[in-house]
C-alpha positions in Angstrom: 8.6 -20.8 -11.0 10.3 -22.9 -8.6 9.8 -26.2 -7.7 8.7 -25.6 -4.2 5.8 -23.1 -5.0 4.6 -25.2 -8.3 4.3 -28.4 -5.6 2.8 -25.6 -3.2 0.2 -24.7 -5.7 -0.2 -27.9 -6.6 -1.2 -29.2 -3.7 -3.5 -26.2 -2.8 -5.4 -26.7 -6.0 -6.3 -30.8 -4.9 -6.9 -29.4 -1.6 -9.8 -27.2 -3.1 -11.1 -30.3 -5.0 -9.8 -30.3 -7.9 -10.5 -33.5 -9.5 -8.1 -34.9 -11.2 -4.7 -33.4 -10.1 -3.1 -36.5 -12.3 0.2 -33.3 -12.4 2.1 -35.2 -9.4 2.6 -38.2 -11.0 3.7 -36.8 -14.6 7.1 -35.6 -13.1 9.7 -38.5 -14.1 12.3 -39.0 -11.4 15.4 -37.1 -11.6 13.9 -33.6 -13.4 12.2 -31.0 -11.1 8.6 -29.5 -11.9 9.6 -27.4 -15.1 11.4 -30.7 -16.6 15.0 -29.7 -15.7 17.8 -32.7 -14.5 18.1 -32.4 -10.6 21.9 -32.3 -9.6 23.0 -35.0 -6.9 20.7 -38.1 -5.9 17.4 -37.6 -6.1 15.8 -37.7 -3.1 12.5 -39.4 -2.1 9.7 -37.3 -2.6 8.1 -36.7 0.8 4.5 -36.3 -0.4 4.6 -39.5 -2.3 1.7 -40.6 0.1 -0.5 -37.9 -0.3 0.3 -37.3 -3.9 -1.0 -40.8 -4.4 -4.3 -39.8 -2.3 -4.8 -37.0 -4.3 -5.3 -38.9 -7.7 -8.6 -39.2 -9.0 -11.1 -42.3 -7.9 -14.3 -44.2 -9.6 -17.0 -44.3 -7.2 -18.3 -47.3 -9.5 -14.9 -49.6 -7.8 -16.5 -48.7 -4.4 -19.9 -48.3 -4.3 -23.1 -50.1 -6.4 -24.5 -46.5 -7.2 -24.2 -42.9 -6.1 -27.5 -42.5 -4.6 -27.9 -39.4 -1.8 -24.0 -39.3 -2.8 -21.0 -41.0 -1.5 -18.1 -40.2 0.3 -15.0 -42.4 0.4 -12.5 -41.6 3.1 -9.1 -43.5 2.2 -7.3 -44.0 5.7 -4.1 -44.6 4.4 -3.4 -41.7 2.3 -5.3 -39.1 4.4 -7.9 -38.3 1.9 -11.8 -38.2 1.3 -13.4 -38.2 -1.8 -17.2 -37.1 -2.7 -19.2 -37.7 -5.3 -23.2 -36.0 -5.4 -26.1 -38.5 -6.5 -26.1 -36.6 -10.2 -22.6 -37.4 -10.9 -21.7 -33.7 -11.6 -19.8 -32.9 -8.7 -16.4 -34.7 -7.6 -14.2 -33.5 -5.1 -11.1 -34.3 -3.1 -10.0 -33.3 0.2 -7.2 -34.0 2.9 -8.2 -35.7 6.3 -7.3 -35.9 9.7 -7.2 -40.2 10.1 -7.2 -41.6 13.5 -4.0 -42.1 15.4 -3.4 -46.1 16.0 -5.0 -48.9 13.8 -7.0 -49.6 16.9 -8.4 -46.5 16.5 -9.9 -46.6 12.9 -12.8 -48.5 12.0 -13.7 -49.1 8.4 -16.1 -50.6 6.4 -20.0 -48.7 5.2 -22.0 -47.0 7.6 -24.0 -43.3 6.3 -24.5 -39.7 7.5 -27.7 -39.8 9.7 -27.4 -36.3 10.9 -25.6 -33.1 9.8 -25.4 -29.9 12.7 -23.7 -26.8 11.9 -22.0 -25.1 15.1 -21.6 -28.8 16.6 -21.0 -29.4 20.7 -18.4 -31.7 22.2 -17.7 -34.6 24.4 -15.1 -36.8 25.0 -16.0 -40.3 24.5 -15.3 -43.0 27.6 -12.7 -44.2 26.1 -10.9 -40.8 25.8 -11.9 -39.9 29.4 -10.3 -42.9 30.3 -7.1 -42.5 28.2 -7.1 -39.1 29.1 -9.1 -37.8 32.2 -7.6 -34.5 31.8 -10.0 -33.8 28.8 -12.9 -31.4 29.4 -16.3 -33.2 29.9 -18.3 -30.7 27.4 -17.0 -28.0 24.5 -19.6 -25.7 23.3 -19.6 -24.6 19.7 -17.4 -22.0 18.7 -13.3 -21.8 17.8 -12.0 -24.3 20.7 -14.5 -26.8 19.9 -12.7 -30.1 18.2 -15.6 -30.5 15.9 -14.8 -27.5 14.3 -17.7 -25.7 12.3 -19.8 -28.4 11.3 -20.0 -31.9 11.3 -21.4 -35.3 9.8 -22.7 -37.7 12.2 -22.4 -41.5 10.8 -24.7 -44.4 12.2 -21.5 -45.7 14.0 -21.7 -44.3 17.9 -19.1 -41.5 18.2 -17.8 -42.0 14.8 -18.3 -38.2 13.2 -17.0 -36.5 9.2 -16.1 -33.1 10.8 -13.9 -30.1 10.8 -11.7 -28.7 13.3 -10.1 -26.4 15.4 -6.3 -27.2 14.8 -5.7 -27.2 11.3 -2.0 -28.6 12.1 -4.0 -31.9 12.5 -5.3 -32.1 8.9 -3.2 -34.7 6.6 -1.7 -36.3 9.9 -2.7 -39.6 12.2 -4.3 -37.0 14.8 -7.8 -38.6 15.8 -9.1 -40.3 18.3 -11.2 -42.1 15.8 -12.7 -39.2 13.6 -12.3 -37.8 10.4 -10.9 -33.9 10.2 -11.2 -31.9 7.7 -10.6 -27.6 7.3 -13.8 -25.9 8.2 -13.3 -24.5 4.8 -13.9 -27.7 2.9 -16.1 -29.7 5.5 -18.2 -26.6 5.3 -18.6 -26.9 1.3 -19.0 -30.9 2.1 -21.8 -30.6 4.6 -24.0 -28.3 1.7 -23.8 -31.3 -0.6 -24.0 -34.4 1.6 -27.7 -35.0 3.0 -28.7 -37.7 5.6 -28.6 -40.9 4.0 -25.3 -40.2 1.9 -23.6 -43.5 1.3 -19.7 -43.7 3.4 -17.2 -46.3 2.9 -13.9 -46.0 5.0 -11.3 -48.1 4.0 
């Protein structure tokens, strides 16, 4: 196996949530994935953000409990992590994060709605840093929302998916968090209005 498709693989099997992908980290400096010496400098790993992200959390560092779950979206690394009330299910996934620091809010707010096959609108804001924008996308595969989405208490603020995946693990948004209809689809089964968020 080389050392391209074991980072590959390792990086699909975080992306899938699994939850403690501590394999990154393990690989000393100077040997390549199978522990052989890497000839010539070594050069600096250009995942070491996101292989960071993708380490396993406590929810307890983050939140007083787990009730109607939690979701922690980590802006820096590009990652959200979930945990469900009962403490059986933990998972990881990569984000969209918003573009500019002026962009990203952080702090708690919570789901208070959930819609599968979401419609669009551009904010004012948006409108006014782009007025080129369409004023209304419909659900469907050229909606931004993606497939489904989590609506948070903050106005405009939404957890959903999307319909360029090329944005997912990049500063993309206009504010939003992105994730592949895949995963926010699996995500949106197991949160439930009320579930606990905490950007930070």
């Amino acid at each position: 196996m080389t050392r391209r498709s074991f980072t590959g693989l390792a990086v699909a099997g975080a992306a899938v949530g699994i939850s403690a992908p501590g394999a990154f980290a393990q690989v000393p400096p100077g040997v390549d994935s199978n522990g052989f010496p890497i000839d010539g400098p070594v050069p600096e790993p250009k995942l070491k953000r996101r292989v960071s992200g993708f380490l396993s959390r406590d929810w307890q560092d983050f939140f007083p409990s787990r009730r109607n779950g939690v979701i922690l979206v980590d802006t820096k690394v590009r990652v959200l992590h979930y945990w469900n009330e009962e403490g059986t299910i933990y998972k990881i996934y990569p984000t969209s994060v918003p573009l500019t620091p002026e962009l990203t809010r952080t702090g708690r707010t919570a789901v208070v709605q959930k819609r599968e096959g979401p419609d669009w609108r551009p904010t004012p804001n948006m409108l006014r840093r782009n007025p080129d924008l369409p004023e209304y996308v419909g659900p469907g595969p050229q909606n931004p929302l993606g497939t489904h989405a989590l609506y948070l208490s903050w106005r405009y603020y939404r957890i959903h998916g999307t319909n360029d995946t090329r944005k997912i693990g990049r500063k993309s948004s206009n504010g939003c968090i992105g994730l592949y209809n895949e995963q926010i689809a699996e995500l949106f089964g197991w949160a439930k209005v009320g579930t606990q968020v905490l950007l930070i």
